[in-house]
C-alpha positions in Angstrom: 57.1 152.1 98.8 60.3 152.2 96.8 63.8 152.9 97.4 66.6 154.5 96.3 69.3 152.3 97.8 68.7 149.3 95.9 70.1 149.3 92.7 69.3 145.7 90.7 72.3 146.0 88.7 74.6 146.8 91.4 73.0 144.0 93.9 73.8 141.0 91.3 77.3 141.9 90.1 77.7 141.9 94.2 75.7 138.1 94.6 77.8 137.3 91.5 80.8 138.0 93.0 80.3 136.6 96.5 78.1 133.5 95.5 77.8 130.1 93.4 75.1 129.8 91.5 71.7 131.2 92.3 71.4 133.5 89.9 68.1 133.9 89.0 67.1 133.5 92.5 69.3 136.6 92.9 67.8 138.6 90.2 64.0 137.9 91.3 65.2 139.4 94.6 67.0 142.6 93.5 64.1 143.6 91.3 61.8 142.9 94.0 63.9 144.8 96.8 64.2 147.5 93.9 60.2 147.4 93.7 59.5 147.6 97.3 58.2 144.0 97.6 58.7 141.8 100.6 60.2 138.5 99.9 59.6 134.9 101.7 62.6 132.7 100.4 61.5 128.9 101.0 64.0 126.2 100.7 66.5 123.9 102.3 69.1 124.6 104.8 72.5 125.0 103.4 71.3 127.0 100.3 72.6 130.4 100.9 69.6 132.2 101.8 71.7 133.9 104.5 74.5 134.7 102.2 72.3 136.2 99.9 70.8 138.2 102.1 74.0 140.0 103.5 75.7 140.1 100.4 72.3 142.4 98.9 72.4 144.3 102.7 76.1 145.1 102.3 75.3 146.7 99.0 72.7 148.3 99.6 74.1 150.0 102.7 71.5 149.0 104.8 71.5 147.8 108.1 70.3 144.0 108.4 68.6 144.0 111.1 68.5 139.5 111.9 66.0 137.4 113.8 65.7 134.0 114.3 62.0 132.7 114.6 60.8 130.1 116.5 58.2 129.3 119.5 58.9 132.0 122.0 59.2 135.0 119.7 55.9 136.7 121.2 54.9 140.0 119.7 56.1 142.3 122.4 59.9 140.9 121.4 59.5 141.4 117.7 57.5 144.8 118.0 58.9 146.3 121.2 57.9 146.4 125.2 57.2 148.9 127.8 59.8 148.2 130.5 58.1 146.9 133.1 60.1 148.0 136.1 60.1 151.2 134.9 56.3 151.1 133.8 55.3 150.5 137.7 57.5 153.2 138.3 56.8 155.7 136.6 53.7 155.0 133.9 53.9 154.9 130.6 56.7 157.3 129.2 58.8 157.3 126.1 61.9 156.5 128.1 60.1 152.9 129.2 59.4 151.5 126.0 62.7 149.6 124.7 61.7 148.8 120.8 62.2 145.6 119.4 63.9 144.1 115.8 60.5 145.2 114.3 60.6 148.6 115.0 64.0 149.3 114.8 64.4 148.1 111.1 60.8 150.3 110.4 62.8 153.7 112.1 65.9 153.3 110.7 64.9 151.5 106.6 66.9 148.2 107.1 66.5 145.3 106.2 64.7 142.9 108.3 65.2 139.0 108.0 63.2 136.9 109.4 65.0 133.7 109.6 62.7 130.4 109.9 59.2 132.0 109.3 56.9 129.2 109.9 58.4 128.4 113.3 56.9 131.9 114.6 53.4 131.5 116.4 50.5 133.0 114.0 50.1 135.8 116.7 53.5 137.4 116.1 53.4 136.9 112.2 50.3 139.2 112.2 51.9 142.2 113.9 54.0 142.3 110.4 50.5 143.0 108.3 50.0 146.7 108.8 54.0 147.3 108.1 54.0 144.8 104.8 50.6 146.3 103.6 50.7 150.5 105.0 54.0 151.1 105.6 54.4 152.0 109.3 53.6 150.4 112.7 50.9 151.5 115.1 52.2 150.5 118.7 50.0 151.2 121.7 51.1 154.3 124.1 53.8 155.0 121.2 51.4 156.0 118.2 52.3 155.4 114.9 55.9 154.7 113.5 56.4 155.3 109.2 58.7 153.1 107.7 61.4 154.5 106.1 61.7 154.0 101.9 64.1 151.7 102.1 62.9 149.6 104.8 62.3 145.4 103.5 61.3 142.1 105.0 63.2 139.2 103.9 61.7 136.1 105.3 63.3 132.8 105.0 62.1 129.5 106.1 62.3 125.3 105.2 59.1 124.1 104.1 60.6 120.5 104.4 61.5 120.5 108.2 58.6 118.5 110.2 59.8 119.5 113.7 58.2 122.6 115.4 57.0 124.5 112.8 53.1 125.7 112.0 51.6 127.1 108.9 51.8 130.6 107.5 48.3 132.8 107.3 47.2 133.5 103.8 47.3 137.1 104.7 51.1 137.3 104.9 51.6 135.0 102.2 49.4 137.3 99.9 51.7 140.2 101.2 55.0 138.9 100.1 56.3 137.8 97.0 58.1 134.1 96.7 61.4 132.8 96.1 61.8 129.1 96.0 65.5 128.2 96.5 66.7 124.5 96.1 70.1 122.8 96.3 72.3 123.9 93.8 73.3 121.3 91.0 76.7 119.3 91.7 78.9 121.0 89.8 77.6 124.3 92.0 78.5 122.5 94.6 81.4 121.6 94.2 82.7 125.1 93.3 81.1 126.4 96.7 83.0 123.5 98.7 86.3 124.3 96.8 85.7 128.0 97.8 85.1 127.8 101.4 88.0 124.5 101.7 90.6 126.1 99.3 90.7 122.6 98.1 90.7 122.3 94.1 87.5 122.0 92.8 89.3 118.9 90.8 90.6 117.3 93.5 88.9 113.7 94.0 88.2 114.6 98.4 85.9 117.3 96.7 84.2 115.5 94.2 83.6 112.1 96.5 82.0 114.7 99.6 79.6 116.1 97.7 78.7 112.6 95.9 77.9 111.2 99.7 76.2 114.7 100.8 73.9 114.3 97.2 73.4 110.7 98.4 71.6 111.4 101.7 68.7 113.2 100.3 67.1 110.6 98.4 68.3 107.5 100.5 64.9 105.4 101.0 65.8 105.7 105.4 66.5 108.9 105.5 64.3 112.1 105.8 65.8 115.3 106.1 69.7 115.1 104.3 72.5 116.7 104.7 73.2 120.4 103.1 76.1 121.3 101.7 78.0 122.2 104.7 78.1 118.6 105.7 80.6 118.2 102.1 82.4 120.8 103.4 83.0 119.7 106.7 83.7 116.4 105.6 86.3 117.5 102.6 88.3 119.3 105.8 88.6 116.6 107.8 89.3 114.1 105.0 92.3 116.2 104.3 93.4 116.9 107.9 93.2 113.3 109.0 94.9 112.0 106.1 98.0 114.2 106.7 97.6 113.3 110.7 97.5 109.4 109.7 100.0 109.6 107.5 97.6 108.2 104.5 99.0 108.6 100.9 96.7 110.4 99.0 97.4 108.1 95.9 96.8 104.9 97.9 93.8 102.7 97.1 90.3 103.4 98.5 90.5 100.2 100.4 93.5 101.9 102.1 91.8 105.5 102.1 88.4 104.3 103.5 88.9 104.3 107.2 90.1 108.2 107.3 86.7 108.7 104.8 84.3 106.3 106.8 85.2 108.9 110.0 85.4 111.9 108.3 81.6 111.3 106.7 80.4 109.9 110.2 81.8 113.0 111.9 80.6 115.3 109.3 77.1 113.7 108.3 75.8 111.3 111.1 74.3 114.6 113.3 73.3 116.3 110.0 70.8 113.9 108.7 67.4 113.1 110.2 66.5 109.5 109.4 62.6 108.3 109.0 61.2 107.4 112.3 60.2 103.8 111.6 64.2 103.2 110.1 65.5 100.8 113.4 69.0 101.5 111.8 71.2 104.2 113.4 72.8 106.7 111.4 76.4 105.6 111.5 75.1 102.6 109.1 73.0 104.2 107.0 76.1 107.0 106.2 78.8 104.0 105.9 76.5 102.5 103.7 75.9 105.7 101.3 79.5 106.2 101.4 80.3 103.1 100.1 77.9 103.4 97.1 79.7 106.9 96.6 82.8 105.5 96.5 81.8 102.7 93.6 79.8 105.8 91.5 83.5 107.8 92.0 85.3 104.6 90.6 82.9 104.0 88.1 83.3 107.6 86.9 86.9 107.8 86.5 88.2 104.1 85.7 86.3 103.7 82.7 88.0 102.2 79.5 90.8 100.1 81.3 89.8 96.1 81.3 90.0 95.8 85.0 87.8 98.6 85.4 85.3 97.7 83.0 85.0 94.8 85.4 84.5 96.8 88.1 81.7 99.4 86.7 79.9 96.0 86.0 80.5 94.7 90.2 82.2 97.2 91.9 82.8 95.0 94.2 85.2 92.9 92.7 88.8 94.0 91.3 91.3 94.9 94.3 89.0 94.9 96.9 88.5 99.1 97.4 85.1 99.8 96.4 82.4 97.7 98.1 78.7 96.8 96.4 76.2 99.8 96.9 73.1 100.1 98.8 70.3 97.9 97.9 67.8 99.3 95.2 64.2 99.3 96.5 62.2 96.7 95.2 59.1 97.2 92.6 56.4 97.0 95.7 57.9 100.0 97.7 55.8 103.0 97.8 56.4 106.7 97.8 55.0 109.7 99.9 53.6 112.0 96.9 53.6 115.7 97.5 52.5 118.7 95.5 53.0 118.5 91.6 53.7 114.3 92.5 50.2 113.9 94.5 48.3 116.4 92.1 49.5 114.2 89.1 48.6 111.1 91.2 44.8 112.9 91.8 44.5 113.9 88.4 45.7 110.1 86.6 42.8 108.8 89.0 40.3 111.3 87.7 40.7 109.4 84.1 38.5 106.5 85.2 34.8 108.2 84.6 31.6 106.3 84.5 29.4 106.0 81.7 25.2 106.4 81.6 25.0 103.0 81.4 27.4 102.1 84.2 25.7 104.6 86.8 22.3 103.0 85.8 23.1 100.5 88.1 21.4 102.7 90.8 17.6 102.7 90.9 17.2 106.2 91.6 20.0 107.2 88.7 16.9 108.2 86.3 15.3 110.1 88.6 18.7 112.6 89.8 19.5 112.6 86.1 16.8 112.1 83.5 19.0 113.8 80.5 22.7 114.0 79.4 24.0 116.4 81.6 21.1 116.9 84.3 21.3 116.9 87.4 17.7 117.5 89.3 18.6 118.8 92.9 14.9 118.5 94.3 15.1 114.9 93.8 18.5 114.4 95.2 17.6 116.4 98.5 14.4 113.8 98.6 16.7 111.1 98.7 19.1 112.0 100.7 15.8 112.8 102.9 14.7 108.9 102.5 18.0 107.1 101.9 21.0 108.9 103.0 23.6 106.2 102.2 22.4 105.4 98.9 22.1 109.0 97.6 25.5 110.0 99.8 26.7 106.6 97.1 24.9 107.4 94.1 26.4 111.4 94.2 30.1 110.3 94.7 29.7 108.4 91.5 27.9 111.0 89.5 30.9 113.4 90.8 32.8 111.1 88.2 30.6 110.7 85.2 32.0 110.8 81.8 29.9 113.2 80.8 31.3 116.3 81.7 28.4 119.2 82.4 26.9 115.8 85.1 29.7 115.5 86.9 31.0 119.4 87.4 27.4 119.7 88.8 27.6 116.3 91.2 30.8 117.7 92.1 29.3 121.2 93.5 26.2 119.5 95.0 28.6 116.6 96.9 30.3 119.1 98.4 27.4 121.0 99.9 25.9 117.4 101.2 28.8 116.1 102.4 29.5 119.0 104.7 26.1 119.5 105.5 25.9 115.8 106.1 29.4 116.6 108.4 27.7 120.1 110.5 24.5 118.2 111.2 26.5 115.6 113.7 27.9 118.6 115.7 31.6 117.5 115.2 34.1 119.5 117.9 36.5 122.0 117.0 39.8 121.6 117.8 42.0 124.6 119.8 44.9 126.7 118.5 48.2 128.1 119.4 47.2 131.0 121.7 49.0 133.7 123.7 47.0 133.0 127.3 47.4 135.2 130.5 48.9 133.0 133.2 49.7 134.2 137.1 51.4 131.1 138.4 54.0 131.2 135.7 57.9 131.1 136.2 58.3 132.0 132.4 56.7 134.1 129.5 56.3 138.2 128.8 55.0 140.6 132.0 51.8 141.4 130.8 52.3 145.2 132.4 48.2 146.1 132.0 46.9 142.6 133.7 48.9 143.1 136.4 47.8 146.5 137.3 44.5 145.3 137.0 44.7 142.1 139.4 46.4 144.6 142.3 44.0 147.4 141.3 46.3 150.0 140.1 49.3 149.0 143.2 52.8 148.0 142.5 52.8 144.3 142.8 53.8 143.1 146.3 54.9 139.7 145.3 55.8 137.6 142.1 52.0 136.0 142.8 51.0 139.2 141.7 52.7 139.4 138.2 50.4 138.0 135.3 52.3 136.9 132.6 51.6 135.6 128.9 53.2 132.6 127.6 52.0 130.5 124.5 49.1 127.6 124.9 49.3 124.9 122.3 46.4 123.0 120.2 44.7 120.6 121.9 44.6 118.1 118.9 46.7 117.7 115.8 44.4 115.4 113.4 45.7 113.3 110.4 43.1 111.8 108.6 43.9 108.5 106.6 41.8 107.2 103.5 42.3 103.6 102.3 41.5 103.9 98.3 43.2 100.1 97.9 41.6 97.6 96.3 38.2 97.8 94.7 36.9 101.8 96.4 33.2 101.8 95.0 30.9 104.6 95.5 30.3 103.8 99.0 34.1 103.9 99.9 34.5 107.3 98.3 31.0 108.8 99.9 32.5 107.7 103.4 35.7 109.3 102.8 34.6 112.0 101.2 32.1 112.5 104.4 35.1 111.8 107.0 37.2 114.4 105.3 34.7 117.1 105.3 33.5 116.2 109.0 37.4 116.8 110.3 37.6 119.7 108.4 34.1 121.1 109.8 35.6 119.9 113.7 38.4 121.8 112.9 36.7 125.2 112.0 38.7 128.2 110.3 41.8 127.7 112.3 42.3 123.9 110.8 45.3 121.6 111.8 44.9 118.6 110.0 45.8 116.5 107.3 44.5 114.0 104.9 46.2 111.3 103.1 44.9 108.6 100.5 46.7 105.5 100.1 47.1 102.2 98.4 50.9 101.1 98.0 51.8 104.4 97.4 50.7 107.6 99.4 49.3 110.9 98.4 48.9 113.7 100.6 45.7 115.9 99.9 46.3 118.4 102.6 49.5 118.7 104.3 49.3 119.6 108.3 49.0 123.2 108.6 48.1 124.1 105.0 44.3 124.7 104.9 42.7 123.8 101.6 39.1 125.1 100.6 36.6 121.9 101.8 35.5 121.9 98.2 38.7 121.5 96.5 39.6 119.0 98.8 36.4 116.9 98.6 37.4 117.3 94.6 40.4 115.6 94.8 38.9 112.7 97.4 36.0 112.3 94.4 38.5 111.6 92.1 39.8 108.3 93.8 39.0 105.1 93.0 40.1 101.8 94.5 43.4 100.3 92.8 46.4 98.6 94.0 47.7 96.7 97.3 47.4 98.1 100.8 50.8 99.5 102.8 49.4 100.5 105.6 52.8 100.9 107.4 53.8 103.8 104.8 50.7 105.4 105.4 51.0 105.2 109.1 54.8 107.1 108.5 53.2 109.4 106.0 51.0 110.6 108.8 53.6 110.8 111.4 55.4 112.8 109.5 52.6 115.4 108.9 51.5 115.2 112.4 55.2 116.0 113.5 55.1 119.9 112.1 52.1 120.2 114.2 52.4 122.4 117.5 49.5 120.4 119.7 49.4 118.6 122.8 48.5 115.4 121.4 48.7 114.4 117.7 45.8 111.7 116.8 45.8 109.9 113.3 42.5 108.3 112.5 42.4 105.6 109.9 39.4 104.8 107.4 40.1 101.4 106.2 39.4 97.7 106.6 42.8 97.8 108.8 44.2 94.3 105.9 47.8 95.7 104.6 48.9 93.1 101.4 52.4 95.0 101.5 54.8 96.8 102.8 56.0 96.2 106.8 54.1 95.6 109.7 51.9 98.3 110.6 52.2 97.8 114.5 56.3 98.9 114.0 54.9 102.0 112.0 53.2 103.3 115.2 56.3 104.6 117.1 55.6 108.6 116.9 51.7 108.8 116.9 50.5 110.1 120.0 46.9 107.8 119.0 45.4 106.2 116.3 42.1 105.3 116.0 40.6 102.8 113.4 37.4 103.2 111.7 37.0 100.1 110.0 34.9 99.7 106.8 34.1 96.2 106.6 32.3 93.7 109.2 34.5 91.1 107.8 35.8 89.0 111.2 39.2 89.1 110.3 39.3 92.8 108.9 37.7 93.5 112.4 40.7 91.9 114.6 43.3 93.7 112.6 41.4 97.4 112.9 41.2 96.3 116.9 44.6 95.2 117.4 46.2 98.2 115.3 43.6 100.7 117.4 44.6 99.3 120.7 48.3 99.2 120.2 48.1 102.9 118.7 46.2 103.3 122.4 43.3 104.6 120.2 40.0 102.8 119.6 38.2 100.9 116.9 34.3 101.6 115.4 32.7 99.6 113.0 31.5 102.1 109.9 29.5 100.3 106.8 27.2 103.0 107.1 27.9 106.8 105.6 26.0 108.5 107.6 28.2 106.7 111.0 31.1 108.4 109.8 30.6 112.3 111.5 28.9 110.2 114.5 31.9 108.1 115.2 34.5 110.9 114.4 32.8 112.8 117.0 33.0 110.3 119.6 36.2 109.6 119.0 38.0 113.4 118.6 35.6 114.2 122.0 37.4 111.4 123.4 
């Protein structure tokens, strides 16, 4: 399906002269519009997705046809709906359907943008299958409707927003091309504040606002920044209190930092979203950010000068008008690693491989592998037959022999055990998002066809009589949590490996859960919502071995942030580990957040016992003992039937 009305040449001298930056972005787009691809544009807020968008619309000459996703767009709002006054009335006729964004962009070849894509339920994303992959819509009692050539979706959404959103089905992600857009570069920036403002792009209220925007998205408390809207906002009201204050603009910071300190609070403090276990409040968190910014502006510009020499090396000395920054982290805090960061993490842990000689530690070794790079199945299934843990031990260290041809076969076979191991304990599955028909409902869609079927064909006499449909949520959320801390033998990595496959086997095809590995730092295998294959992710838990110290409060935030872009009723994190943190904070002010945690606890260790107790009960979860592999799916299905 191709179109005539978008011309890739025409579309970026257009984005060229209406937008900063975001070029290639731009071109990707054009040609893809120009192609008759279907787009999905992932990034941040306060990019210029939007922008983008109706800048290419505009010249085009197509309509852009906008809709804003979240919870309560069902499918009859995005396709369409029979009126249902006038459906009791008078049946089914063309004059009672009224046709929704959906439709109207298919009919007339617009544009369609579908702002925040992963906050629309799964059940109103697949209505937009047929129309990416055929071309047209088939609506019941309406028949089908072509699209016109020119007709596109443009889908944008924030991957990095934790708050209400779900996943995105493989089979519209396989439909669409992808555009990754990221903040622009300060210099970018700057230009689009100067723009919007009509302040210089050299004037120092510029320069400083998007210093203290760049700031909040890598400041250790805080979670979500601020975009660049917040450096706009903030360059405004810099300017328009200073004039209302009377302020010189050449005076010191010292005297310039009140009207600064309440233009960033008013600009930033509702913009940024800090981490849930930060007990500061925003206010002090964005004074202290601005502060820093203020010392980096000084640093930058009074160079050479004695005096300021003095002050690049403490800021906060000279006249008083640039305090110290923020605190650097020390060498002990950890980091949440995601995507290229956790598959780098993964792969560094692969490196440590075992020898022949090392694996010969286990009796049975010479009968599972009696040559370099043999692996004999029949006797593995005979000892998994006799001695579960030990062959469930001996496989997860084969899965990392040196020698390579061993271990890509251990790795296949550990795989099929472990989940077989994982169905054999009948572990539950967990519910999904699900359109449900209600009759007691004061809110949802009239479901038009229910309702003349519960009064048997009659006009409904009373709103008892009106079925509606209104979204049902998961039951459970699940984020599973592997300790690979200290020394993680084959044992350890057997009974994660086995946990991991036994909450991915509970939660069936429609999975919502997560699993994280951690030490000091932690890495997340499989964020919330984004099903990996069981195998690859049994790979990556193969890989791990036991290094470093235990922050158990990290991981707990780690989790709690995974959990929180889960739509569920309740959102459990279960923790595999012997519950002993050796840094990081207090795990018990890590729980705010978590809806439960239980504990299993992998050593019988007294005190490692009281800590996996007291963390389970104050996380209003519950604590089971597991040295045993094969007590892993048992307990798990207590626990998630719980």
């Amino acid at each position: 399906m191709t179109g005539t009305a978008y011309n890739p040449s025409a579309l970026i001298a257009r984005v060229r002269a209406d937008l900063v930056g975001m070029v290639s972005q731009a071109e990707v787009l054009a040609v893809a519009l120009a192609t008759g691809r279907h787009v999905v544009m992932e990034g941040p807020p306060g990019t210029g997705k939007s922008t983008l968008l109706r800048a290419l619309a505009s010249e085009a000459g197509v309509p852009l046809v906008f809709v804003e996703g979240n919870a309560e767009l069902t499918p009859s709002r995005l396709v369409g709906h029979h009126d249902p006054a006038m459906v009791l009335q008078n049946g089914y006729t063309p004059d009672a359907f009224v046709p929704g964004p959906l439709v109207d962009a298919v009919r007339d070849g617009g544009l369609l943008y579908l702002e925040e894509l992963n906050r629309i339920p799964e059940e109103s994303l697949n209505v937009l299958i047929t129309a990416l992959a055929e071309g047209e819509l088939h609506v019941p009692r309406v028949g089908r409707i072509p699209a016109a050539p020119s007709f596109r979706l443009i889908a944008a959404m924030n991957p990095y927003d934790a708050i209400g959103t779900g996943r995105i089905g493989q089979a519209i992600y396989d439909r669409m091309c992808r555009v990754s857009v990221t903040y622009q570069d300060e210099i970018s920036e700057r230009r689009i504040v100067a723009r919007v403002t009509g302040i210089a792009f050299e004037q120092p209220d510029v320069e400083l606002a998007v210093l203290v925007v760049r700031a909040t998205r890598s400041h250790a408390d805080v979670r979500v920044g601020s975009s660049v809207r917040g450096a706009i906002d903030m360059t405004l009201l810099v300017d328009g209190l200073r004039d209302l204050r009377l302020v010189d603009p050449g005076s010191t910071y010292a005297d310039q930092r009140p009207v600064l300190l309440d233009s960033a609070l008013a600009a930033l403090s509702g913009r940024i979203r800090l981490d849930e276990a930060c007990d500061r409040q925003p206010e002090e968190v964005i004074t202290e950010i601005l502060d820093a910014a203020i010392a980096d502006w000084m640093r930058r510009h009074q160079a050479g000068s004695d005096s300021e020499s003095a002050q690049e090396d403490d800021p906060g000395k000279g006249d008083g008008s640039a305090p110290h920054g923020p605190p650097q982290s020390g060498p002990g805090r950890g980091r949440i690693l995601t995507g290229d960061d956790a598959r780098a993490a993964v792969a560094e842990a692969a490196r440590r491989t075992h020898g022949r000689y090392e694996l010969a530690k286990h009796q049975a070794f010479g009968d599972i592998s009696p040559q370099v790079g043999e692996l004999d199945v029949a006797a593995l299934e005979e000892l998994v037959g006799s001695a579960p843990d030990e062959a469930a031990e001996l496989i997860a260290d084969l899965a990392n022999a040196t020698d390579r041809l061993l271990r890509a076969k251990a790795r296949r076979a550990a795989a099929q055990l472990f989940v077989r191991m994982a169905r054999q304990q009948g572990t539950p599955r967990q519910g999904v998002r699900r359109l449900k028909a209600v009759h007691d409902a004061l809110d949802g869609d009239v479901d038009v066809d229910a309702t003349l079927a519960r009064t048997d064909g009659l006009r409904p006499m009373t709103m008892d009589d009106v079925v509606v449909r209104r979204w049902g949520a998961n039951e459970r959320a699940i984020c599973l949590l592997v300790d690979r801390s200290g020394s993680m033998n084959g044992r350890q990595v057997a009974t994660a490996a086995l946990a991991a496959a036994s909450v991915m086997v509970s939660a069936g095809e429609r999975a919502d859960c997560s699993v994280l590995a951690f030490n000091r730092d932690v890495v997340v295998l499989q964020e919330q919502g984004r099903r990996r294959p069981v195998s690859a992710l049994l790979d990556d838990i193969l890989s791990l071995r036991g290094k470093g110290e235990t922050d158990l409060a990290l991981a707990l935030r780690a989790a709690r942030r995974q959990l929180g872009t889960a739509v569920s009723r309740e959102r459990v994190a279960v923790l595999l580990s012997d519950a002993k943190r050796t840094t990081g904070d207090d795990p018990l002010v890590a729980l705010r957040g978590l809806d439960r945690l239980h504990v299993l606890g992998t050593s019988d260790e007294a005190e490692a016992e009281e800590h996996g107790r007291l963390l389970a009960r104050r996380g209003g979860g519950r604590y089971l003992t597991c040295t045993s592999v094969l007590s892993i799916p048992r307990a798990l299905t207590l626990l998630l039937n719980d």
